[in-house]
C-alpha positions in Angstrom: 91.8 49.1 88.2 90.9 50.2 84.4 87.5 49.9 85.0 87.1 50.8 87.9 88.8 54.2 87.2 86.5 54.6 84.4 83.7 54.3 86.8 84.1 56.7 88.4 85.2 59.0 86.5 81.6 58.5 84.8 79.9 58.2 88.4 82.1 61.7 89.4 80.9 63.3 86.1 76.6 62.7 87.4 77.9 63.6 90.9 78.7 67.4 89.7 76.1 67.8 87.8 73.5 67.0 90.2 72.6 69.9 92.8 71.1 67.6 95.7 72.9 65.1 97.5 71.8 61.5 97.1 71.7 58.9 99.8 74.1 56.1 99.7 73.1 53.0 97.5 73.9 49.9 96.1 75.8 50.9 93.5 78.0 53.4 95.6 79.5 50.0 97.4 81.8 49.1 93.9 82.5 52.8 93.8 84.4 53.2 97.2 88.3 52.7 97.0 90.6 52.6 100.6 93.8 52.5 101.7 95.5 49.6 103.0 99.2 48.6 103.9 101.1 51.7 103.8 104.9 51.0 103.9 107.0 54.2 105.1 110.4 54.8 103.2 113.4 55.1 105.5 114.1 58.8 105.9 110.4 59.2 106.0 109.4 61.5 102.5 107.7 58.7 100.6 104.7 56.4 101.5 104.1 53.4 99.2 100.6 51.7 99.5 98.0 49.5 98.2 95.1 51.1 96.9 91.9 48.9 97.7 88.7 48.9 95.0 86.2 46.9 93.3 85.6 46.0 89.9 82.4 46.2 89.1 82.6 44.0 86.1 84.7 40.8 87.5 82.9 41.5 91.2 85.6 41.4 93.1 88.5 43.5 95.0 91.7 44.8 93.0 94.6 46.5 94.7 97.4 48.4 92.9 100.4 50.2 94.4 100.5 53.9 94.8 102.6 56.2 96.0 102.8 59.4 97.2 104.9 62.1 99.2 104.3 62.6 103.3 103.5 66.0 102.8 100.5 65.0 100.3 102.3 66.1 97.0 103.4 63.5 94.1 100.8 61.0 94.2 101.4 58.6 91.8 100.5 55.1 90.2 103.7 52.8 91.6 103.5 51.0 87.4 101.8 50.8 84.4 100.6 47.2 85.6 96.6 46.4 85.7 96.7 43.5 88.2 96.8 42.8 91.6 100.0 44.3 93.7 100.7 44.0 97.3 103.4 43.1 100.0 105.3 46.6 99.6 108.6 46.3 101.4 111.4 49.1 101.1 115.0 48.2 101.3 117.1 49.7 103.8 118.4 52.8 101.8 115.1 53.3 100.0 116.4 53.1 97.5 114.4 50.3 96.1 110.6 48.8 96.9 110.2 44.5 96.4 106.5 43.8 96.3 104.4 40.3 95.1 102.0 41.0 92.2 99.8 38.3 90.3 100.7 36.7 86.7 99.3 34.5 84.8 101.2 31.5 86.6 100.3 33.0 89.8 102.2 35.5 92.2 106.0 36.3 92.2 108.5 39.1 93.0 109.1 42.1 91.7 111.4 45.0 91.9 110.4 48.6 91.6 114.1 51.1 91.3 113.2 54.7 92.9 115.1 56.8 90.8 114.9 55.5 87.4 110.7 54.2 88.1 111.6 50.8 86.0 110.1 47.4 87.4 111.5 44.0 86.8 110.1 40.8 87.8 113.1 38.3 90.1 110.8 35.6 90.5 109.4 32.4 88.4 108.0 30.6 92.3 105.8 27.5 91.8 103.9 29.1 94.7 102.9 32.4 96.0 105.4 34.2 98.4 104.5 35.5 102.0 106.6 37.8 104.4 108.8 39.3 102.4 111.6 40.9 103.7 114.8 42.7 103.3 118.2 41.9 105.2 119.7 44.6 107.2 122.5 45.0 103.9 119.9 45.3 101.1 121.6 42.4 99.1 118.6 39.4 100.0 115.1 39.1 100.8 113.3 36.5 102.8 110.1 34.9 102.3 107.9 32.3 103.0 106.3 29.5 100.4 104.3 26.6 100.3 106.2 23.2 99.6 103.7 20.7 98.5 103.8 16.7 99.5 102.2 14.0 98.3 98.9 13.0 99.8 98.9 9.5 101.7 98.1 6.7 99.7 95.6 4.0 101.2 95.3 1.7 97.9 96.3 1.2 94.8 94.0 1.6 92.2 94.4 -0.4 89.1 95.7 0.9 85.9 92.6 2.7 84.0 92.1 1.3 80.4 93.1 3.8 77.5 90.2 5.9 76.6 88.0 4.9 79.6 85.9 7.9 81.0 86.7 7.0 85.4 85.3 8.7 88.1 87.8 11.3 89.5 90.6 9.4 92.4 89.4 9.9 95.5 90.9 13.0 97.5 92.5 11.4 100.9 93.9 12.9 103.9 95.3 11.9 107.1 95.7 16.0 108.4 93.8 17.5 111.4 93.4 20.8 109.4 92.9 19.9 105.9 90.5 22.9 104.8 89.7 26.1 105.3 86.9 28.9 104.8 87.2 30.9 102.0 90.0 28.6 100.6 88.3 24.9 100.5 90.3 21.8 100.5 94.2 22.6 101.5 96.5 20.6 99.4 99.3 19.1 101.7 102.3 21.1 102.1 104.5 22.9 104.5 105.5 27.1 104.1 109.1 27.1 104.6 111.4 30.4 104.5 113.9 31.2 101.4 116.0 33.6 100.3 117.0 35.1 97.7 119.2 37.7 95.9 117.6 41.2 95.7 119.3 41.8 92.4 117.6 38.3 91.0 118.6 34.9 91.3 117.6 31.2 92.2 115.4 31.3 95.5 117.1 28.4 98.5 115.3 26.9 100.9 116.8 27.5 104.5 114.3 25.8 106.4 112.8 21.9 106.6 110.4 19.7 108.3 106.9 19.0 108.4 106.3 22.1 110.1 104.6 25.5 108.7 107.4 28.5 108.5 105.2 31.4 107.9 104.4 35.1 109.4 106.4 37.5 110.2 110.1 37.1 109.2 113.3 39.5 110.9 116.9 39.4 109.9 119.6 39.4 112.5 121.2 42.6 112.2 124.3 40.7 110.8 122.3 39.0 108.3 123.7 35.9 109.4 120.4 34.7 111.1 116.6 35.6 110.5 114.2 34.9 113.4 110.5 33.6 113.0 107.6 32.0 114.6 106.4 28.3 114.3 105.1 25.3 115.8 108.0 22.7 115.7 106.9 20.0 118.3 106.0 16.8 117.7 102.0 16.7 118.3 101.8 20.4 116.5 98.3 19.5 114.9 96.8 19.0 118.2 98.9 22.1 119.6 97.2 24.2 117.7 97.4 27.3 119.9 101.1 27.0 120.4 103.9 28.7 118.8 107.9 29.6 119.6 110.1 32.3 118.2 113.1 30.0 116.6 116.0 31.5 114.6 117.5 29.8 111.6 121.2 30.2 110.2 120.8 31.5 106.8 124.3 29.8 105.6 123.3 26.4 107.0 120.2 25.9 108.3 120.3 25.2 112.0 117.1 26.4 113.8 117.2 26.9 117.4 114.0 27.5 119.8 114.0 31.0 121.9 110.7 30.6 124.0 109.8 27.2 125.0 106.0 27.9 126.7 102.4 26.8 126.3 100.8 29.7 123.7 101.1 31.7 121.0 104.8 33.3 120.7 104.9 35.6 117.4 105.5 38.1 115.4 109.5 38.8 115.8 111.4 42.5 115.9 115.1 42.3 115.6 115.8 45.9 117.4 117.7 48.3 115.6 120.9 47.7 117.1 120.6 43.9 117.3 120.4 43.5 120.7 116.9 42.4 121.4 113.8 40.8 119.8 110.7 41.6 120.5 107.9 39.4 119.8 104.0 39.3 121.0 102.1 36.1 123.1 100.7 35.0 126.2 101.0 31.7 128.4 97.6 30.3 127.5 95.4 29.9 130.5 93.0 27.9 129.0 90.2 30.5 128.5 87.7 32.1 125.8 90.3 35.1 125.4 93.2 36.0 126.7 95.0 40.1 125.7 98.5 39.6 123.6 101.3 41.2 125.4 104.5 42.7 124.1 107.3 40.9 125.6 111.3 41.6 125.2 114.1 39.0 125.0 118.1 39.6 124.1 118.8 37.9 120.3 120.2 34.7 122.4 117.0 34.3 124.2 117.9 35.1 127.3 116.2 37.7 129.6 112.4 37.3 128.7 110.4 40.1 130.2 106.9 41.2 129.5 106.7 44.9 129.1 103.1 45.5 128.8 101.4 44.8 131.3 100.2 48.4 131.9 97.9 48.0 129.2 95.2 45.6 129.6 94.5 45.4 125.7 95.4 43.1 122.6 98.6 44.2 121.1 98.0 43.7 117.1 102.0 45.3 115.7 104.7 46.1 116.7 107.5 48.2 115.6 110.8 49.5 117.1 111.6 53.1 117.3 115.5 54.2 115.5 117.2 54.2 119.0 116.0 50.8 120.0 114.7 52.1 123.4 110.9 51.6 122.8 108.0 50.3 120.4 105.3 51.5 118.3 102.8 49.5 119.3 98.5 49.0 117.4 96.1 48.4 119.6 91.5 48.6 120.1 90.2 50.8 122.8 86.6 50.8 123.2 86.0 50.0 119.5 88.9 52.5 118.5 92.3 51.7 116.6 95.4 53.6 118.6 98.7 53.6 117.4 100.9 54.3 120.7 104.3 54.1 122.0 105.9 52.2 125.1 109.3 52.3 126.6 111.1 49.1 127.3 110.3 49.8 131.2 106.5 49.5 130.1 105.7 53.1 130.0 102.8 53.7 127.6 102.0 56.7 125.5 99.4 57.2 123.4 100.0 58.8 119.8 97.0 58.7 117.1 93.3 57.6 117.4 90.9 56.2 114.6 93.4 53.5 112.7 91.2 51.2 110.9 89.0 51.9 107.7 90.3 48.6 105.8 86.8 46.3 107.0 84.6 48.0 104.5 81.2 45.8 105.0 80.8 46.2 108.9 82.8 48.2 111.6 85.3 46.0 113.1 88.7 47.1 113.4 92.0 47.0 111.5 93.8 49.1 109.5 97.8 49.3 109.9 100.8 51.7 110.1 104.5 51.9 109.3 106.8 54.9 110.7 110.3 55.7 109.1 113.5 55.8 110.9 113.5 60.0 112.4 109.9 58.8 113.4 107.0 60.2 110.9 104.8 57.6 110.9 101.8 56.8 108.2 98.5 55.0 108.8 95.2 53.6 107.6 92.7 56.3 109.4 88.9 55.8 109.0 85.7 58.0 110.5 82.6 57.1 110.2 82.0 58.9 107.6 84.8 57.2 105.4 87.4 54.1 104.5 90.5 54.2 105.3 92.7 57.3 104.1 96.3 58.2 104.4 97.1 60.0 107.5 101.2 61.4 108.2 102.0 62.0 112.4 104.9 63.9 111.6 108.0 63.4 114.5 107.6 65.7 117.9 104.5 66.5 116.5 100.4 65.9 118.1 98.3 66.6 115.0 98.3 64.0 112.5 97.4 65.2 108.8 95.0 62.9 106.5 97.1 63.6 102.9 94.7 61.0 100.6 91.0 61.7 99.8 90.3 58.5 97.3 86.3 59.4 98.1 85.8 62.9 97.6 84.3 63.0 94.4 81.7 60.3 95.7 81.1 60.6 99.0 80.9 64.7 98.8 77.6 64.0 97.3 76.3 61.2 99.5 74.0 61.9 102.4 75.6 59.8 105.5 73.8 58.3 108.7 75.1 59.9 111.5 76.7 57.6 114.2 76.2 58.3 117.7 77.9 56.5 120.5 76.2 55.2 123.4 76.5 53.9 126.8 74.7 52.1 129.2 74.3 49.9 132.2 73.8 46.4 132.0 71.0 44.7 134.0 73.6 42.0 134.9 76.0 43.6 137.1 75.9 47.0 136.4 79.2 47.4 133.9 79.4 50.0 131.0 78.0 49.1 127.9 79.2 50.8 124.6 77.3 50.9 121.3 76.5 52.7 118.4 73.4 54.1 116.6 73.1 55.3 113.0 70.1 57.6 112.1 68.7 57.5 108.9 70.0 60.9 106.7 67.4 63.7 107.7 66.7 62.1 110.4 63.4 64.0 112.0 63.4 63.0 115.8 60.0 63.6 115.5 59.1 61.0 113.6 58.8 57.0 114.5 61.6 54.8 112.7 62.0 51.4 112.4 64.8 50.1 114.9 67.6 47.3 113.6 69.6 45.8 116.1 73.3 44.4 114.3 75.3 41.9 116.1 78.5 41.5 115.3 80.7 38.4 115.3 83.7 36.8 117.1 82.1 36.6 119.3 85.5 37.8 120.5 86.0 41.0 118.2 84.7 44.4 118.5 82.5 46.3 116.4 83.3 50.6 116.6 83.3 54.5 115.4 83.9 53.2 112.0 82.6 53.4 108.0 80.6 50.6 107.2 79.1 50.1 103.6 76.3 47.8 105.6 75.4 50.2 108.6 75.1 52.7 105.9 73.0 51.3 103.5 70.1 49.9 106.1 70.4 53.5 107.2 69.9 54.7 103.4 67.1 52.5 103.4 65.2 54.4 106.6 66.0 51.9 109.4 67.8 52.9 112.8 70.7 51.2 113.1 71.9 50.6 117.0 75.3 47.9 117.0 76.4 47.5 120.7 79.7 45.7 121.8 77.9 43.3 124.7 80.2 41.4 127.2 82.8 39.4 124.8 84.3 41.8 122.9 87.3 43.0 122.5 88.5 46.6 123.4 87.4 46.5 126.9 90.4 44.8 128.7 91.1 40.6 129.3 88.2 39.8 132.0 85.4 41.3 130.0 86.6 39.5 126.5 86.3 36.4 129.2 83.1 36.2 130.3 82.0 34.0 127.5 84.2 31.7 128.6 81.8 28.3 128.9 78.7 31.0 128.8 78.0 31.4 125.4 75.6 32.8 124.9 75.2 34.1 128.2 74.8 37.5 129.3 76.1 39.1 126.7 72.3 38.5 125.4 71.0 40.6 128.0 73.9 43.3 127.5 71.9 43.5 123.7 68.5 43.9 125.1 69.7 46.4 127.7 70.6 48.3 124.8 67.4 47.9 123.0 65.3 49.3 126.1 68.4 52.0 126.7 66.9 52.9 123.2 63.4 52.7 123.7 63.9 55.1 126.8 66.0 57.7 124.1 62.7 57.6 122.1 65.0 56.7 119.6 63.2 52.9 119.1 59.6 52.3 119.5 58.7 47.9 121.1 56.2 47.6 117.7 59.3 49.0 115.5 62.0 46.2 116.2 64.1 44.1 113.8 67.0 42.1 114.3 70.1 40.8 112.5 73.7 39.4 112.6 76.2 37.5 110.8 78.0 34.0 112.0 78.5 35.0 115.8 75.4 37.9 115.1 73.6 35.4 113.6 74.1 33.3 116.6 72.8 36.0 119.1 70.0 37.0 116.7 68.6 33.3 116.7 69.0 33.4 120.5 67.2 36.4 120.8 64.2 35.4 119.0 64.7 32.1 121.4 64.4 34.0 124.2 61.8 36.6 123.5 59.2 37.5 120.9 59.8 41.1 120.7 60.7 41.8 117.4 58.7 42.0 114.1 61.0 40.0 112.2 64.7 38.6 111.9 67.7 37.9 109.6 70.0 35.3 111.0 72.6 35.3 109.1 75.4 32.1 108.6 74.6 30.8 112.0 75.6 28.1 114.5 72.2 26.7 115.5 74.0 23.3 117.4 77.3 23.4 119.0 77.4 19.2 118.5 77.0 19.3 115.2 78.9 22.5 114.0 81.9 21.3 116.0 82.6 18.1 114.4 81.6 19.3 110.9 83.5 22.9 110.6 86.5 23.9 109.3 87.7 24.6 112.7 86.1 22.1 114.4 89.2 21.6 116.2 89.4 24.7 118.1 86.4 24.8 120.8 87.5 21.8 123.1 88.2 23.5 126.4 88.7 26.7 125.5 85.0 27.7 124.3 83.3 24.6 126.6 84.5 21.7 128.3 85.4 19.2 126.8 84.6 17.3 123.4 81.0 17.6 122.2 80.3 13.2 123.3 82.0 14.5 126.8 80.0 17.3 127.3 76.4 16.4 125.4 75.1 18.8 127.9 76.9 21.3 128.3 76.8 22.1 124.2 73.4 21.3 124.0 72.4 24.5 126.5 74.5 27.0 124.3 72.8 25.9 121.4 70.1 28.3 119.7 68.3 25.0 118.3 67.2 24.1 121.6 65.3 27.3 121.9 63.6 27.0 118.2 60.4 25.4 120.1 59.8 29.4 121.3 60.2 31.0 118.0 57.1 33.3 117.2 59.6 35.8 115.3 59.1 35.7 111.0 62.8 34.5 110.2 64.8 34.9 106.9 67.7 32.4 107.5 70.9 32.9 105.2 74.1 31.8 104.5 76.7 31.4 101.9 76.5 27.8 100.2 80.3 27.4 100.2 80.9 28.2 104.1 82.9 25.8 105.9 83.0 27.9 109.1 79.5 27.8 109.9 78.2 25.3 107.3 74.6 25.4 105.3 73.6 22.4 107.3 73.6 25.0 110.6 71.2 27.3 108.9 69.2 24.6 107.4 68.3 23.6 110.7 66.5 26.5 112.1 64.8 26.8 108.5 63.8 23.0 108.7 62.4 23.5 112.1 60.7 26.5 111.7 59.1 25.5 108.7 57.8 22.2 110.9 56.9 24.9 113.0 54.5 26.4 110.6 56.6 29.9 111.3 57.0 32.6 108.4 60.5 31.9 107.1 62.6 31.9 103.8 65.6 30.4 103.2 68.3 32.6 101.5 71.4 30.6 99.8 74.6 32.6 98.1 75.7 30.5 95.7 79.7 30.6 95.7 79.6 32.9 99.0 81.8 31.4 101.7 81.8 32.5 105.4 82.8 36.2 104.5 79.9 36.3 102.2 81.2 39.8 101.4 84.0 39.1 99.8 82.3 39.9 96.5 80.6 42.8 95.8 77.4 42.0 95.2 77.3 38.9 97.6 77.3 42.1 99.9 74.4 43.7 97.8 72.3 40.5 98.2 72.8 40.2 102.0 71.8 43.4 102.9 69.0 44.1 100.1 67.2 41.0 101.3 67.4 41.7 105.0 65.8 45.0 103.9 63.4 43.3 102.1 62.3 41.1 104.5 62.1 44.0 107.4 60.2 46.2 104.7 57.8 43.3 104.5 57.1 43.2 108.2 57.6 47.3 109.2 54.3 49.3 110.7 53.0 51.4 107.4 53.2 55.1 107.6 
């Protein structure tokens, strides 16, 4: 965080001296720091969290641990350390804080002591640890850890010759998933839990199996058990969807399974006083999206009730209240993140609004939140206007207080877009649409703008009231921004996240250009003023738009799927769309993927198209984008292709990969705007 500090302690010394504000830019982006993963001590007068930022020089994101008092005062660097710390967890009496930081073998424990403000590293792991957690005494902690195995062998290779230059071994696998996005080739292994002591000591393994052990981990309130989620049946690979809450005996070892259904059972709570475990899931339907309810079982398993049914939303956390009577519970409501409560009858209260702030590039939600045993609770709370701060709901009390203000010193002197929310009716069957616009700063209503439409992906996820370094910078750069939530995303209850199912894309297309015209009518876009763009499932619906109309002036499509055939059998996840996106395998259904395939509208195309995409994405890979480049350049149709070396799927991981994406959509739109 050196530099970065030193950043902007030079960018906050040209900030004061300059009387005007300045739009955001480019360079703003690596001076932005948020708050992520605030951790709550017990009694409720000390928040630990990790303070996000990027380094400008090594382009990339750094987090360190701060802390810092519930009533704002005493905020603090957690150590003198300059590398990456995360995973905060305080023990019971608060007295201590166990967090993972990096080395120079890799990640391992440490220990940070309240009073006395000295560290000490516990660990020397062969891999990074996951999930920590304290038992209920403060004398161990739990995590998970990647055990590697040997990769099958198919032959063996004869004994190379001393000083002979080989080609490398071949690498083999025999795994359905065996890479991932962002991560590349996944060495063979299995995370299984361990524990150690919290005072130091050599970490045991307590679970085994080819099975993964990982996610959230709960002790008994004994300590003679910790519960956790997995996927411990025998076809697990193809299962993919599945998993059961399972308890293991720390002393010996034996796991026994508490749920036994089809679908996702996670995310364990011991209660309080040890009676009950709540956990998250649903019994999967077979379906494009299904909400994740908060269900309740006694610590034996018996007595499995669902207690949230009230709430036809996506439960994201949970976390029991001191008297073991209710939960705290995270959820999206119309592209919002709510932190509420709910009795164990199912009665549902709602607490805070505007939890999120932690996606920086575009507005989709998260953000998190931790509460202390006589109920103060902290969170991540974001505005449009700014990342995630620190914000204290004090017990018994309705008005939460924001107590960080990392962006002050820039962001006081940046001219914003204003966002607007929007509704409208779609031409489909009449439901509400939501979306957002962003003006340009000094806006002039009088004056014609150039109009951006920004898909979002997912499809299932939701875009909402939100900072966003992207929405901000095209505004910076004199576009109107509009970013609607069509049919498919997620916020708006289980039947509208479902109407993709075996319909994408479908209508939520026409739910986008409903909200181009609902503009139009505003006076806020003019039909010779209209751009489009979107990443991965954006980039799908921007390709399908330009498919299915020649409206706009130009378009970015951005890490696309162009063919359902071929992107299914080639992507990391290529195991994940059988049934529950379209029926079937792609040789079963030749059809049916065919329709929902952009490709097989690239014969309309009149649009000038930029095509991008990262060159390491394994999600939605190069060869998808290099379709609709190759056929549009057949086509004889204005188009460029943009690459990102080292970019994977989440092309904004770095910095500047960010900077590149949105400075060449810009470009390209600039290229293709009416002149003033």
């Amino acid at each position: 965080m050196r530099r970065l500090l030193l950043f902007l302690l030079a960018a906050s010394a040209l900030q004061f001296s300059t009387a005007q504000k300045q739009n955001f830019s480019y360079l703003d982006v690596f001076g932005l720091q948020y708050v992520s993963d605030p951790q709550i001590s017990p009694n409720g007068e000390w928040v630990v969290y990790r303070r996000m930022g990027f380094d400008i020089m090594e382009d990339k994101s750094v987090g360190n641990l701060w802390m810092i008092k519930t009533d704002g005062t005493q905020h603090q660097k957690l150590t003198t350390r300059e590398v990456n710390e995360s995973s905060p967890a305080w023990s019971p009496s608060g007295d201590r804080i166990a967090f993972s930081s990096s080395t120079e073998e890799g990640s391992e424990i440490y220990m940070y002591w309240v009073e006395s403000g000295k560290v000490a590293k516990l660990t020397q792991l062969p891999f990074s640890p996951s999930a920590l957690t304290w038992s209920p005494n403060g004398q161990q902690l739990a995590f998970s850890m990647n055990v590697p195995k040997d990769s099958p062998v198919i032959a063996k290779m004869p004994k190379k010759p001393k000083g002979a230059k080989w080609a490398e071994s071949p690498r083999i696998t025999d795994r359905v998933y065996h890479e991932a996005d962002g991560r590349g080739y996944i060495k063979p292994g299995f995370n299984h839990i361990f524990t150690i002591p919290a005072d130091g000591g050599a970490p045991r393994q307590i679970t085994m199996g080819d099975w993964h052990h990982r996610g959230t981990l709960s002790w008994a309130k004994d300590g003679s058990k910790i519960y956790f989620s997995a996927n411990r049946v025998e076809d697990w690979e193809y299962r993919f969807r599945n998993s059961e809450i399972y308890s293991v005996n720390v002393e010996n070892g034996e796991i026994k399974a508490l749920t036994n259904r089809n679908g996702p059972d996670d995310s364990p709570k011991v209660s309080p006083d040890g009676k009950y475990i709540a956990y998250l899931g649903f019994e999967d339907k077979v379906q494009a999206y299904q909400t994740r309810k908060v269900h309740i079982m006694n610590v034996d398993g018996s007595g499995k009730k669902v207690i949230s049914e009230g709430l036809d939303r996506t439960i994201s956390d949970i976390q029991w209240n001191a008297k073991s009577d209710g939960l705290y519970i995270a959820y999206d409501d119309k592209g919002n993140g709510k932190v509420g409560q709910i009795s164990l009858s199912g009665t549902i209260s709602k607490l805070v609004d505007n939890v999120g702030g932690t996606s920086l590039g575009r507005p989709y939600g998260s953000g998190s939140f931790t509460v202390s045993k006589n109920g103060t609770m902290a969170y991540t709370e974001s505005r449009p206007s700014y990342p995630a701060e620190l914000a204290i709901l004090k017990a018994k009390s309705k008005n939460p207080i924001k107590i960080t203000n990392l962006n002050g010193a820039l962001l006081n002197y940046r001219d914003l877009g204003k966002v607007e929310e929007v509704w409208y009716k779609s031409s489909v069957d009449g439901r509400d649409i939501q979306g957002w616009v962003v003006y340009p700063p000094n806006y002039d209503a009088s004056k014609k703008y150039p109009f951006m439409v920004e898909n979002h992906g997912g499809p299932i996820l939701n875009y909402g009231d939100r900072f966003s370094n992207e929405m901000q910078l095209y505004a910076a750069a004199g576009y109107i921004v509009f970013y609607p939530n069509p049919r498919g995303s997620t916020s708006y209850g289980e039947e509208f996240g479902n109407l993709l199912f075996n319909n994408y894309p479908g209508e939520d297309y026409n739910d986008v250009m409903d909200g181009v015209d609902h503009c139009i009518e505003k006076g806020i876009a003019h039909e010779d003023q209209l751009f489009v763009t979107g990443g991965s499932a954006g980039g799908i619906m921007s390709a399908w738009m330009i498919g299915k109309n020649n409206r706009f002036e130009a378009a970015v499509v951005a890490k696309p799927v162009m063919n359902w055939i071929s992107k299914t059998l080639v992507a990391d996840n290529y195991f994940y769309y059988y049934d529950h996106r379209y029926p079937g395998q792609p040789w079963e259904n030749f059809e049916g993927y065919w329709k929902f395939s952009p490709i097989s509208l690239v014969g309309n195309i009149q649009t000038p198209t930029m095509v991008m995409v990262g060159m390491d994405d394994l999600r939605t890979p190069p060869s998808e984008a290099k379709q609709l480049y190759h056929a549009l350049k057949l086509r004889k149709i204005e188009t460029v292709l943009v690459e990102i070396p080292g970019a994977s799927h989440g092309i904004a991981s770095k910095p500047s990969n960010l900077i590149t994406k949105i400075a060449h959509t810009v470009a390209w739109f600039d290229k293709f705007k009416k002149k003033d």
